[in-house]
N, C-alpha and C positions, 0 to 999 in steps of 0.2 A: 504494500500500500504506500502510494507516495506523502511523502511528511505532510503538504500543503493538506491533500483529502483528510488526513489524519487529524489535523487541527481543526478542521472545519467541521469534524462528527466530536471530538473533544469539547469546541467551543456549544455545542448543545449539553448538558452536565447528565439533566435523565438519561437522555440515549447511551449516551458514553460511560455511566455507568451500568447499566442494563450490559452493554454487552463486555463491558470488561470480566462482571461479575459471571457472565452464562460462558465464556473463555476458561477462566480461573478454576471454575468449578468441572467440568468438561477436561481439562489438563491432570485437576486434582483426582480424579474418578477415573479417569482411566489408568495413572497410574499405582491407585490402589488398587483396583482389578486386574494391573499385567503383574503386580507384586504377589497378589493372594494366589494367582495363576499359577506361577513360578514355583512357589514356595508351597505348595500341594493343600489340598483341603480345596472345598467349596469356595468359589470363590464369594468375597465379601460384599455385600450390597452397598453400592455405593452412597445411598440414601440414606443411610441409616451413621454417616458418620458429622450429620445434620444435628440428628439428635439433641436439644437443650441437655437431657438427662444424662448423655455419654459421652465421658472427657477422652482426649484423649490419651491418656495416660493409662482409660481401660482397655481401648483399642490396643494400646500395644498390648496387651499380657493375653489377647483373644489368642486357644488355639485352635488353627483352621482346621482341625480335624474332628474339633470336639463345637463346634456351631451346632448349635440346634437347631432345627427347624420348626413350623412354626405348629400351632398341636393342630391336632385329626380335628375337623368339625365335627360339632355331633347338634345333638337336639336345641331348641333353644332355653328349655330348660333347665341346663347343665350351664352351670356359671361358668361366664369369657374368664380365659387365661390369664392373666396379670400379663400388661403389654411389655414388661421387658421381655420375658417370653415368646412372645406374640409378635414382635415388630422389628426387633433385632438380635443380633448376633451376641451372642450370650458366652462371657467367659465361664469356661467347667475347671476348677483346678485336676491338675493330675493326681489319682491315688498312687499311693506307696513314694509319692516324693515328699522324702522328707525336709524337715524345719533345718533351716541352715546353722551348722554346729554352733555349739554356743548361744543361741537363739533363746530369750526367756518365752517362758508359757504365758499369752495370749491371757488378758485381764479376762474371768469367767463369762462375764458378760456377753463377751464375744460370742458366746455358744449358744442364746437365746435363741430359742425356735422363735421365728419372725417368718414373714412371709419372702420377706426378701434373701434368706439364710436360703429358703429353697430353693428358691426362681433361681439359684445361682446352680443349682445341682439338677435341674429337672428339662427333661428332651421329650419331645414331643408327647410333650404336654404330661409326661409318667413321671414320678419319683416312687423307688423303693426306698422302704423302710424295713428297719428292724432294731430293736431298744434289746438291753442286759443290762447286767451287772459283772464286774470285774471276774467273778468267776467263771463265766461263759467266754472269756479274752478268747482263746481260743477256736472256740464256735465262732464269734462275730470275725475275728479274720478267715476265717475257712471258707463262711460265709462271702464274705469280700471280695475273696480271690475267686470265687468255682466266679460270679457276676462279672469280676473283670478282667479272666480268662474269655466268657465269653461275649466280650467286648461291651460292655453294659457300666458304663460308669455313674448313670444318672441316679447313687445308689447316698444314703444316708444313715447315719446309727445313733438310735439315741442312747445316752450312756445315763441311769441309774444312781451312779457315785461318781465320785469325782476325779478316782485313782486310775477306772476305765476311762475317762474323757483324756487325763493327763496320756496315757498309754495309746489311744488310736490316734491323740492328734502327734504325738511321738512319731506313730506309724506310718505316715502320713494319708488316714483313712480321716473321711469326713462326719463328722461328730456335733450336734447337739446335747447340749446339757438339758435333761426331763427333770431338772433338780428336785428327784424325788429322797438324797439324799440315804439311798438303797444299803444297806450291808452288804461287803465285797464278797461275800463268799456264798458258796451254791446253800438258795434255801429250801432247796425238797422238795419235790411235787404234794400236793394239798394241805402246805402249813402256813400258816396264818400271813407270813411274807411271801408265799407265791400267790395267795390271792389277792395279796395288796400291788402284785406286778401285772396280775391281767388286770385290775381295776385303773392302772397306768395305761397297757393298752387302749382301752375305751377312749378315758381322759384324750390322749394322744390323738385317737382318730376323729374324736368330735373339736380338737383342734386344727386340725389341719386339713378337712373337708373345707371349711369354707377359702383356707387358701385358692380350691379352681384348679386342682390339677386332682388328676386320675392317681390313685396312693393303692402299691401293691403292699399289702401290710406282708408281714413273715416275724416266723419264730426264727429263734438262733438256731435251732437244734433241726434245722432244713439244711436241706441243699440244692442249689438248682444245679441241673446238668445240662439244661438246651434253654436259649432264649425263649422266654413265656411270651414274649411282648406282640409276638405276630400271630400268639395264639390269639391273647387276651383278646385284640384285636379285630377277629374274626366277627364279635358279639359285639358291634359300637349299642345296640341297643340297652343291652345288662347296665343294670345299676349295679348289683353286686354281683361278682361270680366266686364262691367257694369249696374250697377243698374238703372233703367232707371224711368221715370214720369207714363207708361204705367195703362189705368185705366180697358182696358176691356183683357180680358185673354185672351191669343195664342192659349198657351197648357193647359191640365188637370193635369198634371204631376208635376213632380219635374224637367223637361227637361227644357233647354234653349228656352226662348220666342222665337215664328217664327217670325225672323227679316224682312221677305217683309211683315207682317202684325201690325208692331210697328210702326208709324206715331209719336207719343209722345218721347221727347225728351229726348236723353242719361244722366241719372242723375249721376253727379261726386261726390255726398256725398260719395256714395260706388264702389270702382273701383279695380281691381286689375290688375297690369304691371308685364308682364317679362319681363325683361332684354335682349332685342333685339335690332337689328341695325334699325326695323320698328320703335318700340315704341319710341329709346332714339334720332330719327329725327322727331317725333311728338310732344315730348316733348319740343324739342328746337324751332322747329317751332310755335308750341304752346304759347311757353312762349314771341317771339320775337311779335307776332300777336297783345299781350296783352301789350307788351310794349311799340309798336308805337303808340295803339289805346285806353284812356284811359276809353272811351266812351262801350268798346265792355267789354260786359260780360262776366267772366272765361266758365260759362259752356254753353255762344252762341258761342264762339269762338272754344270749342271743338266737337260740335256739328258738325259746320260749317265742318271740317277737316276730320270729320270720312265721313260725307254725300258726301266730292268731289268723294271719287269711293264708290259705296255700291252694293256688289254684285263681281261677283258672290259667289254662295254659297260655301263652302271649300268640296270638296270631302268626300262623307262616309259622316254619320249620326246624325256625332257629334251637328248641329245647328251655327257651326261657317259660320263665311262671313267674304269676304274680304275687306277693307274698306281704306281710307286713301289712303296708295301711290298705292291701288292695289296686296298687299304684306304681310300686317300686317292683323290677323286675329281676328278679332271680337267677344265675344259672350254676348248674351242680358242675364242677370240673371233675370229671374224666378219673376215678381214683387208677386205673390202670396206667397213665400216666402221670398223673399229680399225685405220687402213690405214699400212702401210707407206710409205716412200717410192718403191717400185715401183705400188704398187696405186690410190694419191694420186695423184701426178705424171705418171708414164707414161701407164698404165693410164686414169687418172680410172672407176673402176671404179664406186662409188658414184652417180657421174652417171649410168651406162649403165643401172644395175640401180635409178634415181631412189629411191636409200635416202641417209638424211642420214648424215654419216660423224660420230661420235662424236670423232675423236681421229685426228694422221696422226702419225708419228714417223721424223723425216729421216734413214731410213737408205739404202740403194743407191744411196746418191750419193759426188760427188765432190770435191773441192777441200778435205775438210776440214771445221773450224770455219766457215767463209768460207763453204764453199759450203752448209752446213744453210741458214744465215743468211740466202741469198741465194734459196733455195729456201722458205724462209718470208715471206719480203718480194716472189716474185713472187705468191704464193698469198694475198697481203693480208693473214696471221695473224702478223704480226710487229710489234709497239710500237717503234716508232722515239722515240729522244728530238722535238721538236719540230723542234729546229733541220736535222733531215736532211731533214725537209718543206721547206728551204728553202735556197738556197745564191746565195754573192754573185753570183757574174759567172751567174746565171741559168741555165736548162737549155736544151738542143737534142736536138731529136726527130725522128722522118723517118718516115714511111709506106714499109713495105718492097718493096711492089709486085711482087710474086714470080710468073711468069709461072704460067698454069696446066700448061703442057707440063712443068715442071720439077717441081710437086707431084704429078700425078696419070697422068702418061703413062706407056707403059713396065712393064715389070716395076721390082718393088721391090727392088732390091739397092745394091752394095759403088757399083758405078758412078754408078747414079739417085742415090743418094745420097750422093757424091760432089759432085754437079751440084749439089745444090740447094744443098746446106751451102756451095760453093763462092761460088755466085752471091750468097749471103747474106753472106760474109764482106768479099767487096772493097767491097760499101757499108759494112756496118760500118767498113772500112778507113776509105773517106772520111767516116764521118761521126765517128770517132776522129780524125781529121786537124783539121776542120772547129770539133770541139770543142776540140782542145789552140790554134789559133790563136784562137780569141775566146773562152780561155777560161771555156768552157761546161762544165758535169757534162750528161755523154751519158747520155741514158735509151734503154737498149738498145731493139732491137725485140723482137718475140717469133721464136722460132727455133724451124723449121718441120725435122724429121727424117723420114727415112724409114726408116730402122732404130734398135732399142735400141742403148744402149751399156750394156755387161757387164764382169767381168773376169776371163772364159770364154767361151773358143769358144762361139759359139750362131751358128742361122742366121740372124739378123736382127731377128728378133721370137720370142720365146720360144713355142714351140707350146702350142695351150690357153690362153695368157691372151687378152689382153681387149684386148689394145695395138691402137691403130688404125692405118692406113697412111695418109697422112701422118700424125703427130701435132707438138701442142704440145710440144717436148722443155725439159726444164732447161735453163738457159746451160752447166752445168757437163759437160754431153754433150758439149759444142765446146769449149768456154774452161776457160784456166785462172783461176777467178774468184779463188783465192787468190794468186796473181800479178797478175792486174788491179790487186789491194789494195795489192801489197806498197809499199815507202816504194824505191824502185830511185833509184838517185843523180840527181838531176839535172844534175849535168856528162856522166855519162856515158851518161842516157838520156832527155836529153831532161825537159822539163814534166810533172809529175802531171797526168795527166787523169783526174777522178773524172765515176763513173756509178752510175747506178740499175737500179735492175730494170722488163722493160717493163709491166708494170701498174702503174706509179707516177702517171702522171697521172689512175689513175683512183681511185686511193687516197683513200677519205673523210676521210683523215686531213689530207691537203692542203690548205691554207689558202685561201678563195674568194677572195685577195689573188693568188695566185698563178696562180690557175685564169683569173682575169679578166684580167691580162697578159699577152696572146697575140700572137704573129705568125706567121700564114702565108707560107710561101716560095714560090711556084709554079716550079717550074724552066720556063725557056723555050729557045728556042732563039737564039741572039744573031743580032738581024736581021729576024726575025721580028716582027709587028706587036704593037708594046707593050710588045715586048721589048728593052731597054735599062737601062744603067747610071744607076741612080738611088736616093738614099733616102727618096723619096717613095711612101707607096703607093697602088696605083691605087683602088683603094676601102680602107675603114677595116679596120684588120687585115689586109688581102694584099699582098704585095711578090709582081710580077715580078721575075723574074732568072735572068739568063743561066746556062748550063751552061757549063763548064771555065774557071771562074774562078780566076783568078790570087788567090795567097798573100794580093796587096797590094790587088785587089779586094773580097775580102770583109772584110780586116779596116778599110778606107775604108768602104766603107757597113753593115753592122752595128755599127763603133762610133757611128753616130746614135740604133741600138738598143740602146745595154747598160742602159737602164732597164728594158727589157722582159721579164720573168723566163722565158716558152718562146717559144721559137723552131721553127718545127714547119716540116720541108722534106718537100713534097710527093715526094719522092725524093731518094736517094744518087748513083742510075744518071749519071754523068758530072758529079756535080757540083763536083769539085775538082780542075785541072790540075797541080797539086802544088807543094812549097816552093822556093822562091827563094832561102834559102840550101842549100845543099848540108849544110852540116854539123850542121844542125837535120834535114834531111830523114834525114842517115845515126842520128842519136840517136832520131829518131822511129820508125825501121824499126828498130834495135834491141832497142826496148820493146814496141812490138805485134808482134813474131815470137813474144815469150813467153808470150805471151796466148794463145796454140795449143794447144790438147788433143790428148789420141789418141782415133779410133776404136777401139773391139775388141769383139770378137775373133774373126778368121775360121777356120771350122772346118778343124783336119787342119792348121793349121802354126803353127811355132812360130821366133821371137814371132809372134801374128797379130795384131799392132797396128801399126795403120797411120797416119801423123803427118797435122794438119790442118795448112795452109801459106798464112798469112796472104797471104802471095805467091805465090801459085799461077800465079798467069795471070803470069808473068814467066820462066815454063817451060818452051819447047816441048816437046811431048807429055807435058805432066806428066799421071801416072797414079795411081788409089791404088794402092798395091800394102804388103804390109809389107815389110820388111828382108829381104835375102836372105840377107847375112852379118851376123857382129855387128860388123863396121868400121860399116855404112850402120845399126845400132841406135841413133839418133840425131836430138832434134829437129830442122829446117831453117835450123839456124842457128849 
């Protein structure tokens, strides 16, 4: 343009600012779109760097990969998203990046659930939740990672106490303070502080429905395995859709359970809310329910609410029902995929019906905190620190060798199953012997049942499910796995002997240092050709060796092996004649007697639990049977 034209559109002042301004802007926009282009991620709306509300100094810390977009439309019932949300590009901080060394902890305040604490964490238009206390640390990271493993970081944790908020914001997981001012340690399924934590839950959800975003609630004691988000998805119509106790299947499918055939109770571990004028009056009603009644149950009390109208069904295909005020609309998730710890573990239901399970959540079990934990680490969904991948005095293993007459002969009851659990314990026996003398960590077997364990009369296998005869059962079907744990005195019982779960050597998590340090044990027969006393072995990695070896035999020739981290015995069946002091042997038998669970529960009597007996075979004619009187209501020991 020549200078003369240039002065002459200058000397008009509107014109010439008008188009300096649509230049300036036009120069500035597009090189922030060949920048966000460049540097990967969606590229950044240029509109939106207008904003009164967004300095720049946000702009810089946005990362392109983690932009949200903007959420699903849905009804107009369902309250608009809060526009930072809605309208622009949303900084997500990174999980697991941690507070820069030396960095003090963030004034508490900072952790106030606000509406803007989330909008900072939530993608189209979803925020997960999930709340503990410091003794679940654990769960809540396990939790964390399976989410941002599978790319899902729009995720939050409320913390309880203040020692879990110091500790995930340590981690660099994101954290709200529920300053319920909680005690750090595990308080028990139905004691006075677990009902005052689901009464948090509530609280919690009729908080943060009217923030406007869609809130997938979760227990710690879950895990997801596959993004839910595209499931949830499927149903924009659902005001709530929940995971429910259900043990016998609806449908074949991936579709929503058929709710006039679900009698078992709506489970709140897994839930997801829209943000409606249905949900955010069930929520309050909900929450008030719970707090004139200190007695009532979080999830008898939600129950109670959904069942006052149930039905009818919602128009079209979907599986939704209308439920509560008659208005809010219902749908059952899928327990084959949103499974239970009956539907997961027993069951393996998802295998049968080859659909990928979304998510299991460790409930129908036993032992406790212990035994979720324990049930999550044989199913390889559980993050161990590192060091449990590995332990000093090395592991010992066994092949359990289980006759076929004992899994598969016979009718299936109290007795068969009896037999097997029996003939599986006395190796266990010896291979818990075997490991407290060369102190080894025992990596259990797998434990083969023939009936469920309940805690109600049933006849063995619940009718209508899915359960197979024999199955893979939990450890905590047989064992007390939270007594395996406990810290028991050593004067009075004897050596800790720590173990694993039996799919631990097959855990990827396991270090190829470990895996590569092998020794096979062949049991022989002493006399027998090759068979003799020796710590040489006959080819590289195989030791023969004699059956009912003495206390001071094994621990002579395996100590030439304590570099060698498994120790793998081709059988249990006779391989340890027993201890040679007497008074280690009586603290030994003290401590594995309590390792003993109860079967139950046989129908038509009461108690109908019947005790497992480490020492069984030291009984003649021992039988199952349960208690006659309540003198004989009483472990064996």
């Amino acid at each position: 343009m020549a200078w003369n034209s240039f002065q002459d559109i200058s000397n008009s002042k509107p014109l010439f600012l008008a188009i300096y301004a649509t230049v300036l802007i036009g120069i500035i926009c597009s090189s922030v779109y060949v920048f966000s282009a460049l540097y990967g991620g969606n590229p950044v709306d240029p509109t939106t760097l207008f904003s009164s509300s967004y300095s720049t100094t946000q702009l810089s810390n946005v990362d392109s990969t983690q932009v949200d977009h903007a959420p699903n439309s849905g009804p107009t019932t369902r309250d608009e998203a809060p526009s930072l949300s809605a309208s622009k590009p949303q900084r997500m901080k990174s999980i697991w990046k941690l507070p820069p060394p030396g960095s003090k902890m963030p004034p508490l305040k900072t952790f106030r659930l606000t509406k803007e604490l989330v909008s900072d964490r939530v993608k189209d238009n979803v925020i997960i939740v999930t709340f503990g206390n410091y003794a679940f640390m654990d769960f809540i990271l396990n939790w964390v990672k399976h989410l941002t493993d599978l790319g899902l970081h729009n995720l939050l944790v409320g913390a309880m106490d203040t020692k879990l908020l110091e500790a995930l914001y340590q981690k660099g997981v994101p954290v709200f303070d529920m300053e319920s001012h909680m005690s750090t340690v595990d308080v028990g399924w139905g004691s006075p502080t677990f009902h005052k934590m689901g009464r948090e839950k509530v609280v919690l959800i009729d908080v943060m429905l009217p923030f406007g975003y869609e809130l997938l609630m979760c227990d710690t004691d879950m895990v997801w395995l596959k993004n839910p988000l595209p499931y949830l998805a499927r149903y924009p119509e659902a005001d709530i859709l929940t995971s429910t106790d259900q043990v016998i299947p609806t449908v074949v499918d991936d579709s929503l359970e058929n709710w006039q055939e679900v009698p078992a109770a709506y489970n709140i571990g897994i839930f997801h809310w829209r943000s409606t004028d249905s949900t955010k009056k069930l929520a309050k009603e909900w929450k008030e329910k719970l707090l004139s009644d200190e007695k009532i149950w979080d999830q008898n009390g939600f129950n109670e609410l959904m069942h006052r109208q149930l039905g009818p069904a919602v128009e079209g295909e979907s599986g939704l029902v209308y439920a509560y005020d008659g208005i809010l609309k219902l749908g059952l998730l899928p327990a084959s995929i949103f499974c239970s710890g009956h539907t997961y573990f027993v069951q393996a239901m998802h295998q049968q019906f080859r659909l990928e399970p979304y998510a299991v959540h460790t409930t129908f079990q036993y032992a406790g905190t212990e035994g979720k934990r324990h049930r999550l680490r044989e199913a390889m969904v559980f993050y161990d620190q590192p060091e449990y991948y590995d332990s000093s005095g090395g592991f010992l293993s066994f092949k359990p060798s289980i006759p076929k007459s004992l899994l598969l002969d016979g009718e299936h009851n109290i007795e068969s199953h009896f037999s097997l659990i029996n003939y599986q314990i006395k190796q266990i026996r010896n291979a818990l012997a075997i490991a407290s003398l060369l102190n080894r960590t025992l990596v259990m077997p797998p434990l083969w049942c023939r009936l469920d364990r309940l805690w109600f009369s049933h006849p063995g296998i619940l009718p209508r499910t899915m359960t197979r005869q024999p199955f893979l059962c939990p450890l905590d079907h047989v064992f007390e796995v939270h007594v395996m744990l406990k810290d028991l005195p050593e004067e009075d019982f004897g050596p800790w002997i720590d173990f694993r779960e039996y799919s631990f050597l097959d855990n990827p998590l396991l270090s190829e240092q470990v895996k590569e340090s092998w020794l096979d044990v062949q049991l022989c027969q002493d006399g027998s050709q090759g068979c003799h006393v020796t710590n040489e072995t006959s080819q590289p990695g195989v030791l023969r060796f004699p059956k009912h070896s003495s206390e001071e035999l094994l621990k002579t020739v395996f100590s030439s092996f304590k570099d060698i981290k498994v120790i793998q015995f081709s059988s249990m069946q006779d391989a340890f004649q027993g201890f040679a002091d007497k008074a280690r042997e009586d603290k030994f038998r003290d401590r594995v007697k309590r390792y003993m669970g109860i079967w139950c529960c046989v129908e038509n009597h009461i108690p109908g639990h019947i005790y497992y007996d480490m020492y069984w075979d030291e009984k003649p004619g021992w039988k199952p049977a349960p208690p006659t009187t309540p003198e004989d209501d009483h472990p064996p020991w």
